[in-house]
ZALO-745694 format. One record per residue (C-alpha): residue in one letter; x negated, y, z negated. Coordinates in nm, 4 decimals, padded with zeros to 6 digits, m for minus. Example, Ala and Ser with C-alpha at 12.3 -4.5 7.8 and 13.67 -1.06 7.14 Angstrom:
> a/m01.2300/m00.4500/m00.7800
> s/m01.3670/m00.1060/m00.7140
//
This chain:
> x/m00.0848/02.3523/m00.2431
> x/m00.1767/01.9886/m00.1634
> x/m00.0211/01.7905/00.1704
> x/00.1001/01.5459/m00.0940
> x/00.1406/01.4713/m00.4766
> x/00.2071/01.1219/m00.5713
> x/00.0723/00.8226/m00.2723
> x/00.2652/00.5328/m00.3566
> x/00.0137/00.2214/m00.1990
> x/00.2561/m00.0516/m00.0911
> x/00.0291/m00.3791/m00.0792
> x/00.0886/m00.7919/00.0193
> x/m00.1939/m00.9140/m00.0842
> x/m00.1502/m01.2473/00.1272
> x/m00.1137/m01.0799/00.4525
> x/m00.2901/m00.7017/00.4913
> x/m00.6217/m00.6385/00.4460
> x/m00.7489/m00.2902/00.3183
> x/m00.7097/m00.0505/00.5934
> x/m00.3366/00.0931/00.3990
> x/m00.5815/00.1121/00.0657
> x/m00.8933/00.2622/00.2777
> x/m00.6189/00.5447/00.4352
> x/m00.4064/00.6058/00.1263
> x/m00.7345/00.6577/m00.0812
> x/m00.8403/00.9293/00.2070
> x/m00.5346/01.0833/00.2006
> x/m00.5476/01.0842/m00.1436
> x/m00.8760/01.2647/m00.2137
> x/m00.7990/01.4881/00.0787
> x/m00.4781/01.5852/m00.0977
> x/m00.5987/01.5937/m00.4566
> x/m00.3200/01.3536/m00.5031
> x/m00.1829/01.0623/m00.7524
> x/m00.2448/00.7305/m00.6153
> x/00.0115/00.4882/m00.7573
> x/00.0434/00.1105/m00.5988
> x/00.3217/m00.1619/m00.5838
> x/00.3171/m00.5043/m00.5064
> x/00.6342/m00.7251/m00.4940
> x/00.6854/m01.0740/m00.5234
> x/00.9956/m01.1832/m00.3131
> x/01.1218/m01.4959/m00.4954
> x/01.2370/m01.8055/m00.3413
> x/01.4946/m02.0117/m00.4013
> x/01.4163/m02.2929/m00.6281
> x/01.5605/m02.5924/m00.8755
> x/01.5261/m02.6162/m01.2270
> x/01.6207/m02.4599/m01.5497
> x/01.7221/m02.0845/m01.5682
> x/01.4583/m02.0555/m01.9108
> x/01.2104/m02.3203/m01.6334
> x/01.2344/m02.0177/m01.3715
> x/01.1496/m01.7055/m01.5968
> x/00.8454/m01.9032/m01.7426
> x/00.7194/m01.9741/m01.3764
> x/00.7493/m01.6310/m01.2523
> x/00.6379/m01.4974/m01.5301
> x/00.3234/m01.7070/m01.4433
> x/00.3393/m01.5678/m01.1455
> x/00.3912/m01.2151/m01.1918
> x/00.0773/m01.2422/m01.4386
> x/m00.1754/m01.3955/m01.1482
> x/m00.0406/m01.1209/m00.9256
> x/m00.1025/m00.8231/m01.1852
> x/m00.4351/m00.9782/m01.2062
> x/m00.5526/m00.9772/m00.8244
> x/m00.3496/m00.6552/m00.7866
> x/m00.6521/m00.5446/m01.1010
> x/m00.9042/m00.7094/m00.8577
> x/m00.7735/m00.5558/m00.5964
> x/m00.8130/m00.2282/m00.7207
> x/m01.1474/m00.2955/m00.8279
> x/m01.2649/m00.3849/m00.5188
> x/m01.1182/m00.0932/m00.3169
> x/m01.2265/00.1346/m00.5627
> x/m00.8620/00.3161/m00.6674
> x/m00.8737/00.5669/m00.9113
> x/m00.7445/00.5436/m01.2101
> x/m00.4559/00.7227/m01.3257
> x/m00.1298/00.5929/m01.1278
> x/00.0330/00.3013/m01.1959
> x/m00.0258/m00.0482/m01.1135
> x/00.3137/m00.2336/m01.0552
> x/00.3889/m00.5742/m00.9770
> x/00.7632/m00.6405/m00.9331
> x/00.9815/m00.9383/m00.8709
> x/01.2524/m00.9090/m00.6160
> x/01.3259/m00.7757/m00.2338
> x/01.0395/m00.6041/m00.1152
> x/01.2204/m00.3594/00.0542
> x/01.4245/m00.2252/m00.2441
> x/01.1822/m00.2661/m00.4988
> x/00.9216/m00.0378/m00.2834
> x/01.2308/00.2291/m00.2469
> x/01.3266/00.2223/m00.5750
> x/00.9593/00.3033/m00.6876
> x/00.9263/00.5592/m00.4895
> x/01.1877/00.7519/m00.6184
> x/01.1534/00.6661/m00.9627
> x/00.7915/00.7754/m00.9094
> x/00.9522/01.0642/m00.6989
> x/00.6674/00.9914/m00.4690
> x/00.6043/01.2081/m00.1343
> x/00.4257/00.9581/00.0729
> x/00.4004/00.5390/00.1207
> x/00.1681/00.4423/00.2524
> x/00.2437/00.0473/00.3586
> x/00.0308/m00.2166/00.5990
> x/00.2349/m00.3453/00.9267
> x/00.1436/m00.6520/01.1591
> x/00.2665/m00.7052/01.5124
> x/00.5150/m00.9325/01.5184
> x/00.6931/m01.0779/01.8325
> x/01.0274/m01.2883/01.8707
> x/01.2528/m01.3158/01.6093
> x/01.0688/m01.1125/01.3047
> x/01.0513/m00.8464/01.5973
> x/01.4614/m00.8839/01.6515
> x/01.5075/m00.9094/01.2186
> x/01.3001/m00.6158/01.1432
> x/00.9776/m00.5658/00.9050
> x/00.9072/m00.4851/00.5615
> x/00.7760/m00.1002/00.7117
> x/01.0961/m00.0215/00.9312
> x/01.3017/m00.0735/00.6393
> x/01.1050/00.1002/00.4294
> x/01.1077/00.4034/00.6778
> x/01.4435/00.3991/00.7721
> x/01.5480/00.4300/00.3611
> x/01.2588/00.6059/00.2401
> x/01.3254/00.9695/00.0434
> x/00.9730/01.0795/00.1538
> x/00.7166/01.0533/00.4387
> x/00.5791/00.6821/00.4987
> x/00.2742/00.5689/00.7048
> x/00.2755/00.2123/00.8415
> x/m00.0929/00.1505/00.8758
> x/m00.1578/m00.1172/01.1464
> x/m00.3432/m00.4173/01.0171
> x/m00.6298/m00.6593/01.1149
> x/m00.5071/m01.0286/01.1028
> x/m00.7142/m01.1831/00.7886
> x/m00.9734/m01.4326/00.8813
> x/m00.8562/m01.7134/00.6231
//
């Protein structure tokens, strides 16, 4: 039997590089596992039309499934698990994946932070503290922009 069964890859693609996608896809071929990956697009509050909104995230939501595609190209991820990009809190739409994917592992980039993010928490301790299954916060490289 296999460490794990079902990775699910947690990415930002603004802020983490590929050092989560370059350990889940280890872990993944070491385990013989399912490599599934979300990305979530936290909304912010904005003015306009409620029919104005949809059409502009869907917009969004489209680019994003697009360089998620790219994204997956470029790291080489097998095929086979899915590709998600979601709309709301980053935090609950990664938990709620993984159990509806009844994942055993996330695998999710973290940054040092200092002052007040430090004080308000990250994306990866939230994850970890609600998760249903094991989660690896991979320690990224600040991107060169």
């Amino acid at each position: 039997m296999s460490l794990y069964q079902h990775i699910l890859l947690a990415v930002d693609l603004a802020e983490t590089g590929s050092e989560p996608a370059e350990k889940a896809l280890a872990i993944a071929r070491t385990s013989d596992a399912r490599l599934s990956l979300i990305h979530v697009i936290e909304p912010t509050p904005s003015y306009g039309t409620p029919g104005g909104l949809i059409d502009v995230l869907g917009a969004i939501k489209e680019r994003a499934m697009a360089e998620v595609d790219k994204f997956c190209e470029d790291t080489h991820m097998p095929e086979g698990g899915v590709r998600r990009v979601e709309i709301g809190s980053v935090k609950s739409q990664i938990l709620w994946t993984a159990k509806e994917l009844e994942v055993d592992l996330i695998v999710l980039g973290s940054h040092s932070r200092y002052g007040l993010a430090r004080l308000l928490g990250s994306t990866a301790s939230a994850v970890l503290h609600g998760a249903p299954c094991d989660v690896l916060t991979v320690r990224c490289s600040e991107r060169k922009m």
